[in-house]
C-alpha positions in Angstrom: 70.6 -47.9 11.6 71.8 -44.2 11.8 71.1 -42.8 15.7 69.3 -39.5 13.6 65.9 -40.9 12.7 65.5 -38.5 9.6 68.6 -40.2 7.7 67.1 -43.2 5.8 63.7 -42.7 6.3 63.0 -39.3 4.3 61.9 -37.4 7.4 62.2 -33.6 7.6 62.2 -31.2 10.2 59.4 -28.2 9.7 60.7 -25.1 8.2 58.6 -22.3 7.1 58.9 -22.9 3.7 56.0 -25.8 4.7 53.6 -23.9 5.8 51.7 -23.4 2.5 52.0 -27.5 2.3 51.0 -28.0 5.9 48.4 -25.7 5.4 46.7 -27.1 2.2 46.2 -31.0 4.6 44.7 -29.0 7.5 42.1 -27.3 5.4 40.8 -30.9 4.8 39.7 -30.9 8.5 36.1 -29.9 9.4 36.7 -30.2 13.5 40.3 -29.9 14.3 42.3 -29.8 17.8 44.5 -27.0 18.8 47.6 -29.2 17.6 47.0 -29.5 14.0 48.2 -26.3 12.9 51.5 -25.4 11.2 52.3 -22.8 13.8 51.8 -25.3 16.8 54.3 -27.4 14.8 56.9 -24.9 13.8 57.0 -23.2 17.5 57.1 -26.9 19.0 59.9 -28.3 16.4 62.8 -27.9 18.8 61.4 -29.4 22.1 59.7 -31.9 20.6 61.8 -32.6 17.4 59.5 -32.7 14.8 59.9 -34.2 11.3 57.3 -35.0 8.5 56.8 -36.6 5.4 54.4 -37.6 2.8 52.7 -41.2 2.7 50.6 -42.5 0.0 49.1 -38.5 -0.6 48.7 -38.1 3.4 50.8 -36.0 5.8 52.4 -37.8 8.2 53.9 -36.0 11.2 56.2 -37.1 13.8 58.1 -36.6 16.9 61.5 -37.9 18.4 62.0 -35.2 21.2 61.9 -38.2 24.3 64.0 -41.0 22.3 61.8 -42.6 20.3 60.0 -42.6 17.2 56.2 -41.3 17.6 53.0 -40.0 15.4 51.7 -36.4 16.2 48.3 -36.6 14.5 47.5 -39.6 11.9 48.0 -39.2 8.5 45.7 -36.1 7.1 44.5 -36.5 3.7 41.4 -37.3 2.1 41.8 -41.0 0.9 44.0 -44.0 2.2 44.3 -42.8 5.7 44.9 -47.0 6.9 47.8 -47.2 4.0 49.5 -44.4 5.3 49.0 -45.6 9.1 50.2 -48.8 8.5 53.1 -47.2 7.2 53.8 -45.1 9.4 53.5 -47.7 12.1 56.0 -50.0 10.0 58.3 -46.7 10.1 57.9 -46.1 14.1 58.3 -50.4 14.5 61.8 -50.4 13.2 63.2 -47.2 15.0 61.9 -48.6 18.6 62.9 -51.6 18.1 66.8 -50.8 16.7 66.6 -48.3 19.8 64.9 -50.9 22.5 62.0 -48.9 23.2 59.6 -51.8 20.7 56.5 -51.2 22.7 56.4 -47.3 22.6 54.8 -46.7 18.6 52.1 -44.9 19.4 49.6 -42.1 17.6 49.1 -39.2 19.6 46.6 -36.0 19.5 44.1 -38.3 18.0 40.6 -36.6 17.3 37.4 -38.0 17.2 37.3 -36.5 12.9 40.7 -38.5 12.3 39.6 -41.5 14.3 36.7 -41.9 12.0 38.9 -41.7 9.2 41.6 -44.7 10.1 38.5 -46.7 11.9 39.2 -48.8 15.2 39.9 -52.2 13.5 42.9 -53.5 15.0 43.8 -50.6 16.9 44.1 -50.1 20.9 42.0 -46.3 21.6 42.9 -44.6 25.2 41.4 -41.2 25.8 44.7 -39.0 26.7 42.8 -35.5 27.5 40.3 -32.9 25.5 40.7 -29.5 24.0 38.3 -27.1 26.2 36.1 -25.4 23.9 34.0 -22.0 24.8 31.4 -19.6 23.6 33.1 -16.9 22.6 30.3 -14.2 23.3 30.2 -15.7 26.9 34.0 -15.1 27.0 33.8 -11.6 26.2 30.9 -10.5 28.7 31.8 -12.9 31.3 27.8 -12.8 32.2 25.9 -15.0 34.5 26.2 -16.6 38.2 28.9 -19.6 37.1 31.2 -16.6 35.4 30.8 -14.2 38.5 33.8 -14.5 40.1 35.6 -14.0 36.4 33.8 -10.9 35.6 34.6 -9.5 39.4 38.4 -10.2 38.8 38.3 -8.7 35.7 36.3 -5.4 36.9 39.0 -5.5 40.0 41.6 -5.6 37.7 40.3 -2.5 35.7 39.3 -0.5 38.7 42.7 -0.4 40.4 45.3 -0.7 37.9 46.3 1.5 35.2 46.7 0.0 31.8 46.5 -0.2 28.3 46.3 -2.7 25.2 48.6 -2.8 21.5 48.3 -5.4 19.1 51.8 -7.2 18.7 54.7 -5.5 16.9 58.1 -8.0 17.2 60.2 -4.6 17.0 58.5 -2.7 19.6 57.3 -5.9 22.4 59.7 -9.1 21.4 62.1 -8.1 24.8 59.9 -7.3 27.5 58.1 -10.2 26.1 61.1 -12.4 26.5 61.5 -10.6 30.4 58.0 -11.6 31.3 58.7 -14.8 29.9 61.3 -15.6 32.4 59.6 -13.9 34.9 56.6 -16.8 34.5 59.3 -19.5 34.1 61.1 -18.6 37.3 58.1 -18.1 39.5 56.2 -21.0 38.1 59.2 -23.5 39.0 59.6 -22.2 42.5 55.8 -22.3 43.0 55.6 -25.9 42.0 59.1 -27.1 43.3 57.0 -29.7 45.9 55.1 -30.8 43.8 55.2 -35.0 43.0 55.4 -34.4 39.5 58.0 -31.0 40.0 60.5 -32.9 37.5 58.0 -34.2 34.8 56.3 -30.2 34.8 60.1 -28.7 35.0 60.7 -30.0 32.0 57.3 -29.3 30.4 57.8 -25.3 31.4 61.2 -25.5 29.7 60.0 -26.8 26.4 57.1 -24.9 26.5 59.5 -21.8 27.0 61.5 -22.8 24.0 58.6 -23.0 21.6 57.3 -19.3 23.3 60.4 -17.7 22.2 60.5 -19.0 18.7 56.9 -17.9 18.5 57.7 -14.5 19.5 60.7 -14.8 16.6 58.2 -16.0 13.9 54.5 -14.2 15.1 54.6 -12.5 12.0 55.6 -15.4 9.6 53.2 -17.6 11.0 50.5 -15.5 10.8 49.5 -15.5 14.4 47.9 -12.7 16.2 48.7 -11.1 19.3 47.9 -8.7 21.8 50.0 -7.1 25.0 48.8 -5.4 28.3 51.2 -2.7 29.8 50.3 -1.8 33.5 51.5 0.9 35.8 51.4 0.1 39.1 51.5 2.8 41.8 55.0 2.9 42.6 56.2 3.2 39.3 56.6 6.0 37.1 56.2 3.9 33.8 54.1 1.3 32.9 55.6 -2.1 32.0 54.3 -5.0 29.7 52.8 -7.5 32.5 51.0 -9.7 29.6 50.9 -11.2 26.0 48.8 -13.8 24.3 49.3 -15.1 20.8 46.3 -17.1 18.8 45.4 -18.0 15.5 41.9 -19.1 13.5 41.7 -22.6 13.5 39.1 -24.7 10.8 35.8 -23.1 9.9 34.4 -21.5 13.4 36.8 -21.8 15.8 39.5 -19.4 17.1 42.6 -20.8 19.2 44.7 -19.2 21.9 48.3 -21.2 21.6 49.5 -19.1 24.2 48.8 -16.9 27.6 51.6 -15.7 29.7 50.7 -12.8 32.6 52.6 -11.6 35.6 50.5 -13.6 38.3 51.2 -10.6 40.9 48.9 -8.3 39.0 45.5 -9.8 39.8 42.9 -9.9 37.7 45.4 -10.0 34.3 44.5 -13.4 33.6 40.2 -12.9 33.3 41.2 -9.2 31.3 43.6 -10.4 29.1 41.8 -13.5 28.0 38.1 -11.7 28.0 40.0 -8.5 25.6 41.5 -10.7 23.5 37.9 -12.7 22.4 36.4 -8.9 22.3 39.2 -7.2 20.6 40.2 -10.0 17.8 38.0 -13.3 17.8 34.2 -11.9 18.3 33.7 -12.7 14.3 33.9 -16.6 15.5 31.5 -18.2 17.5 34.0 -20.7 19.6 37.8 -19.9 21.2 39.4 -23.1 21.6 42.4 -22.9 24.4 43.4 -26.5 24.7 44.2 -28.9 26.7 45.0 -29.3 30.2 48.3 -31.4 30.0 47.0 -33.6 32.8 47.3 -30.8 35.5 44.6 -31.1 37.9 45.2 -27.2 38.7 44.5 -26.5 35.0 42.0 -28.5 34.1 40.1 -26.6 37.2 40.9 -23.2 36.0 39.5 -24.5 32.2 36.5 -26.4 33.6 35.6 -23.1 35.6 34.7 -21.0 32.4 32.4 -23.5 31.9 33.4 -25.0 28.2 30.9 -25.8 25.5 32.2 -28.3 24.1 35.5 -30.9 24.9 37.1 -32.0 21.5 38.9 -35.4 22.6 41.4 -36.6 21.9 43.1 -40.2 22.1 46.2 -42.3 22.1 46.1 -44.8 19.5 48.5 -48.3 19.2 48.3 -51.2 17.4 46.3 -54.2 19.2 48.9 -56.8 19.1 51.3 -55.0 21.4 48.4 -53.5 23.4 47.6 -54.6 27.2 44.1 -55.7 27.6 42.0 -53.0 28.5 38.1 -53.3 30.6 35.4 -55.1 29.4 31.8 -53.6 30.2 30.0 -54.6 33.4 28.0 -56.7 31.8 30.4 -59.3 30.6 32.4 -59.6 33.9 32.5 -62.5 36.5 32.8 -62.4 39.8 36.8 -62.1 41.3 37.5 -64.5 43.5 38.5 -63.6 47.1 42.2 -65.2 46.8 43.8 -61.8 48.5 46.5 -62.5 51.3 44.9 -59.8 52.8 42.2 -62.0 54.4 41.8 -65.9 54.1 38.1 -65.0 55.7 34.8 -66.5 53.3 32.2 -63.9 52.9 28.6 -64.6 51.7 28.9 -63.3 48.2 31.7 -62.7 46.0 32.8 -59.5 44.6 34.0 -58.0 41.5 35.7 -54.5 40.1 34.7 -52.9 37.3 34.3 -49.1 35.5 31.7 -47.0 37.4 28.6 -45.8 35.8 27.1 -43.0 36.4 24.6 -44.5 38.5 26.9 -45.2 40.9 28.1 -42.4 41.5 25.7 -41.5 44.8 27.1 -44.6 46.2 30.9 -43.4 45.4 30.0 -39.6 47.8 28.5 -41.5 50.7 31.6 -43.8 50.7 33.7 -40.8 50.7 31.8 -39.3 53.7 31.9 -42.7 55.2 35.3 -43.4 55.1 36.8 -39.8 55.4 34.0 -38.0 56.6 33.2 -34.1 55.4 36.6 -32.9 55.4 38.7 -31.3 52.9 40.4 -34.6 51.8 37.2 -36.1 51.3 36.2 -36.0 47.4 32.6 -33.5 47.1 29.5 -34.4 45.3 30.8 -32.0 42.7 34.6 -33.8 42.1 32.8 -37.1 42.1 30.7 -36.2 39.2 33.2 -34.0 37.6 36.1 -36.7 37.8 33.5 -39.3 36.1 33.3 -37.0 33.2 37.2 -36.9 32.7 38.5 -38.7 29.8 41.6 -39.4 31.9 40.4 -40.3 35.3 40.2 -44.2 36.0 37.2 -44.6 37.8 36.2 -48.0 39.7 33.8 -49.8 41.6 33.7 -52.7 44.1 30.3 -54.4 43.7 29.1 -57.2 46.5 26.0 -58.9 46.4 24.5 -56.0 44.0 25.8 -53.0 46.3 28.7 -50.8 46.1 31.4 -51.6 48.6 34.5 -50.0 47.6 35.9 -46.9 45.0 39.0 -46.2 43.4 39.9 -42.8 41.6 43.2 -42.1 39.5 44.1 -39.3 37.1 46.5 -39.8 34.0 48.6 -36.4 33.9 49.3 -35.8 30.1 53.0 -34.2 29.8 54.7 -33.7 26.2 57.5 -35.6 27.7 55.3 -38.5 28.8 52.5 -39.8 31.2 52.5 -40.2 35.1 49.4 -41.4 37.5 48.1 -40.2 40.4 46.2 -42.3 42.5 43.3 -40.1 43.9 41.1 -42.1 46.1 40.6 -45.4 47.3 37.7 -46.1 49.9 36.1 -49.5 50.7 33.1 -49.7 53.5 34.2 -50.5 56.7 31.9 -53.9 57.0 33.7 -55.0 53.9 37.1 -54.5 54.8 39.9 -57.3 55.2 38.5 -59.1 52.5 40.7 -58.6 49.5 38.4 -55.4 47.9 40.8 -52.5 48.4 43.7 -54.4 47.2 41.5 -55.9 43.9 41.4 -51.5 43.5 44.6 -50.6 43.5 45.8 -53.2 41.3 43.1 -52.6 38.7 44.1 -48.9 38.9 47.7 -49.8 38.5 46.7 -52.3 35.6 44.5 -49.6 33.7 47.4 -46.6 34.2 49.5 -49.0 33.2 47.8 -49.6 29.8 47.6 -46.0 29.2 51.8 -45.6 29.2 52.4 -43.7 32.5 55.3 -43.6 34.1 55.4 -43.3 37.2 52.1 -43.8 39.9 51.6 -41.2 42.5 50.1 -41.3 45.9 49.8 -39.7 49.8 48.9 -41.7 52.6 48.6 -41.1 56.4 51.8 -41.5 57.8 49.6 -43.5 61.0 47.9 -45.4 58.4 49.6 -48.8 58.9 47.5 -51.1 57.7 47.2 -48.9 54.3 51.1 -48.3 53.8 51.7 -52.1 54.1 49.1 -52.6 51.1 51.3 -49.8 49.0 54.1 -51.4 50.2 53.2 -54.9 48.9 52.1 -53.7 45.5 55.4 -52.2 45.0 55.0 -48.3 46.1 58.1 -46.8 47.7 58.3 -43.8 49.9 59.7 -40.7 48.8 59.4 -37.8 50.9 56.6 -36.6 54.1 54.3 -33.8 53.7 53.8 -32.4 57.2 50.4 -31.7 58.2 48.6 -32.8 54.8 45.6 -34.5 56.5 45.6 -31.3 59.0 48.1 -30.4 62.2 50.1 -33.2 63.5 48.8 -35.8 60.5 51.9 -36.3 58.0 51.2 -37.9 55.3 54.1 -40.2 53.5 54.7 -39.3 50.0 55.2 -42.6 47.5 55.4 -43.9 44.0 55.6 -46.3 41.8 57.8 -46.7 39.0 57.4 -47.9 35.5 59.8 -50.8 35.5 57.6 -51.7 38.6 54.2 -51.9 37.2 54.5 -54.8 35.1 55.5 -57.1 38.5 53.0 -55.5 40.1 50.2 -55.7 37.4 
């Protein structure tokens, strides 16, 4: 099989001339995400490689920017969604498996509209994130007590900086557009350098720079609508372009923002340029649509705090027979037997993991406080709740004898170039330690990011912390670095991970 996946197979890579084509499937879609557009596709088609072609009257779209053979969206089109899919899958089968990748066919940027369509039979769902959704009239007054501190940046911003607004002209903004641009990039990647995913989010920023630039090539083309803010600061005589965002209509009442890029020393840019642009170009529809998150926990912060509306998810989708097997619910699980090396001690009742409910969830904050007291790396009231919500948290129990003993908390992070996992929290009661619970955890974490393609697992623990490191140690978690004073001064904490090859052995 030719190495070039559009030879043979009658894929194409998206050109412009498309866009009537492309445009004509997506009008078939009542509720889309912020991905099925043809300008998120064009402006994406280098750093992702993306090629299409029809199937059985459907649109099938695809990507081959990490080395193998995925599907964007499923097919679009108003009959034989399954026909097309199966084809599809056939297509992505073959590829993989001539390039030893056989388990990576996947559908990706599935919504809950096009999961309806293909139904569930025989299919392996995992949530992998949600577009944040918001009123758009709350957007452009920024009112009440949970938008306070937005409105007061925004009012800063106005009061002490001169400025003004243009709509988009490629002739007149496209350079100091492309300036900012690497003014972001270059900022952004020293900012994050330490961080444990600084490789995965490197990469991220640099295809997400290449699909900026070709949107500022083709805003016109595409039909996408933008808006710059020039600001003079004091010391200068001339006031220079500090922001741009770019968004388009998307389906029958929404409005999406496909980009945001501000200079992050100006403050108050961010709440102006965001609340203008609703005002100025998108107060005809009632939502503004901005997203995902990517899996950054920063992000998804900064989204959750303008307090969305709605979340459109969205899912991951492989076949079953090459699936991992997932949960079952609470109800249909039997006790785990205490067979851990950590302890050969008998206990009075047995105890079992399992997906936490939102009743639980009062237990899961007075372990927290128990186990790490009210300090800042113990998990709030508010996180606990909030990370329950999250269609990409893994979020366990440890129930004995009817009470909660034990919690475990990961995130799946959400790149374009893949997945990774972060292991957020893992508490057990300290009259149920040594018996096998906190391991049980952290495998069914590992097991359950696993299952939802990361690729490598994340995690800090106190460098003193013997007992803990030796359980990361057995499970197959490798240090990679200290953070000095992360649990405060004089408490390092050791930085490790666990990589992909590594989660199948320990699984």
């Amino acid at each position: 099989m030719d190495d070039d996946p559009i030879s043979g197979w009658g894929l194409r890579p998206v050109e412009l001339a498309d866009k009537s084509l492309f445009g004509r499937y997506f009008a078939s879609l009542a509720d889309p995400l912020s991905d099925y557009t043809f300008s998120q596709l064009f402006t994406w088609r280098n750093s992702l490689r993306i090629l299409w072609r029809e199937s059985h009257g459907h649109l099938c779209v695809f990507a081959n920017g990490t080395g193998d053979l995925t599907l964007l969206m499923p097919p679009i089109g108003d009959t034989g969604s399954q026909v097309a899919l199966n084809d599809a899958f056939a297509l992505m089968d073959d590829y993989n498996a001539a390039h030893g990748v056989p388990h990576r066919s996947r559908v990706e940027y599935v919504s809950d509209e096009l999961l309806n369509r293909i139904g569930r039979e025989n299919l392996d769902v995992r949530p992998m994130g949600a577009d944040y959704v918001y009123d758009v009239r709350r957007m452009i007054d920024l009112a009440g007590g949970d938008l306070a501190s937005k409105r007061q940046a925004k009012n800063r911003f106005v009061r002490q900086h001169e400025h003004f607004m243009d709509i988009f002209r490629p002739e007149s903004h496209k350079h100091e557009c492309l300036r900012l641009l690497d003014i972001w990039k270059s900022t952004q990647d020293g900012h994050h350098a330490a961080d444990s995913d600084a490789p995965t989010a490197a990469v991220k920023r640099a295809k997400e720079t290449l699909a900026t630039v070709l949107c500022l090539e083709s805003a016109d083309t595409l039909g996408l609508r933008g808006l710059v803010v020039y600001v003079r600061e004091p010391h200068e005589s001339q006031p220079r372009l500090r922001g741009f965002t770019f968004g388009e209509p998307l389906g029958r009442d929404q409005s999406s923002i496909t980009i945001e890029k501000t200079d992050l020393a100006v403050k108050g840019l961010a709440q102006f340029i965001f609340s203008e642009f609703c005002r100025t170009t998108w107060a005809d529809r009632p939502f503004v649509n901005v997203g995902d998150d990517w899996g950054l926990e920063t992000l998804a912060w900064t989204k959750m705090s303008y307090r969305p509306v709605r979340m459109l998810n969205k899912y991951v989708v492989r076949k079953s027979a090459v699936a991992a097997v997932g949960y079952v619910p609470s109800s249909e699980l039997k006790p785990i037997a205490n067979t851990s090396a950590e302890s050969d001690r008998t206990v009075d009742a047995p105890y079992f993991v399992r997906p936490a409910s939102r009743a639980d969830l009062a237990a899961a904050v007075d372990l927290e406080r128990t186990c790490f007291g009210d300090g800042a790396f113990s998990l709030t009231k508010r996180q606990i709740h909030y990370l329950h919500k999250r269609p990409t948290a893994v979020f366990l129990v440890a129930e004995q004898g009817g009470v909660v003993v034990g919690q475990g908390v990961a995130l799946v992070r959400q790149h374009k170039s893949g997945s990774s996992g972060r292991i957020y929290s893992l508490a057990v009661h300290p009259d149920h330690r040594g018996r096998g619970i906190g391991e049980s955890l952290l495998r069914s974490m590992v097991d359950s990011l696993a299952e939802r393609g990361v690729r490598r697992i994340y995690l800090e623990v106190e460098s003193t912390n013997a007992s803990a490191s030796k359980l990361y140690d057995r499970l197959g978690f490798r240090p990679i670095g200290t953070r000095p004073n992360y649990y405060g001064p004089n408490r390092p904490a050791t930085h490790m991970v666990l990589d992909a090859a590594e989660v199948a052995v320990a699984a």
